[in-house]
N, C-alpha and C positions, 0 to 999 in steps of 0.2 A: 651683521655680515650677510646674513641668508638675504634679511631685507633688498639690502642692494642687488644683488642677483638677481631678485624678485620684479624691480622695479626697469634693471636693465632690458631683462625680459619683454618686461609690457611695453616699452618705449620702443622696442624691434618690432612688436608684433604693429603696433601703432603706424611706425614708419612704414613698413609695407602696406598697411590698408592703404594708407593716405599718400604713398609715395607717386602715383601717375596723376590724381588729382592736383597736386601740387607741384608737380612738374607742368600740367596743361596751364594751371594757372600763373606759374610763372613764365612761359612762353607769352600769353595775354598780355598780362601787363607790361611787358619789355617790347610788344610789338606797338610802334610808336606812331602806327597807320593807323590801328582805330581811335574811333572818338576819345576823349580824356573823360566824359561822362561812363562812359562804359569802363575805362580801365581805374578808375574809382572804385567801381563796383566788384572789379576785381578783386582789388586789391583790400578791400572791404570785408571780402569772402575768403582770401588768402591771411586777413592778422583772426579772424575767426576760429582758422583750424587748430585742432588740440595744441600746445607747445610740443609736446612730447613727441610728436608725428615730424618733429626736421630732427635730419640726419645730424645736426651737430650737437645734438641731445644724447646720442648713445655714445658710448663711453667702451675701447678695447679693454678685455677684461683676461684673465689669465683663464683658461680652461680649467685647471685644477683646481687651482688655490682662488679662483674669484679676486685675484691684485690687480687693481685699477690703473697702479704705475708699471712704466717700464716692461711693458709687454712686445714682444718681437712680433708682428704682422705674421709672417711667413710660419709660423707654429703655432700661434697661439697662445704664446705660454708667455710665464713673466721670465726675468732674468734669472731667479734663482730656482726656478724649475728647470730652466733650460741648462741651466750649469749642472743640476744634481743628474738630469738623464743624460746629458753628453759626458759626463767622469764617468757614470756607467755603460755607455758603448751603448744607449739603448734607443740613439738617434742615428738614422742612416746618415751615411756619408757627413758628418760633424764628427771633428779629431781636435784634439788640442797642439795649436800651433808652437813650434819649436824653431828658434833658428842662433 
């Protein structure tokens, strides 16, 4: 368990080293004015970079409980955090719906 945390970690810190290099780089290769020699080389330099360094490598994770499923954007948390603090009143403005 900690593992995974651990590893979700170094793949954020990764993505930010590498994230405007790889954004420059993928501007290069998609601009279809320079030579095909050149964007070779690009792209060359682009399958190069760590894996771990693209964003589709990191994984939303629950703040508390470190649960890799079912995690809500907007709080962080998984579903069943967000259930146990919202029955406790200890989420602003979140009420359980009645009708």
């Amino acid at each position: 368990m900690k593992y995974a945390l651990i590893k979700d970690k170094k793949r954020r810190i990764l993505f930010a080293f590498f994230e405007k290099r790889r954004l420059f780089l993928k501007a290069l290769l998609e601009d279809m004015n320079l030579p095909k020699s050149f964007r070779v080389l690009v792209y060359r330099e682009l399958i190069f970079m760590p894996r771990d360094s693209s964003i589709t490598r990191i994984r939303n994770r629950c703040v508390l409980t470190n649960r890799p499923r079912a995690v809500y954007r907007k709080f962080g948390m998984s579903r069943l955090m967000f259930r146990k603090f919202a029955w406790q009143g200890k989420l602003i403005g979140v009420k359980k719906s009645s009708w």
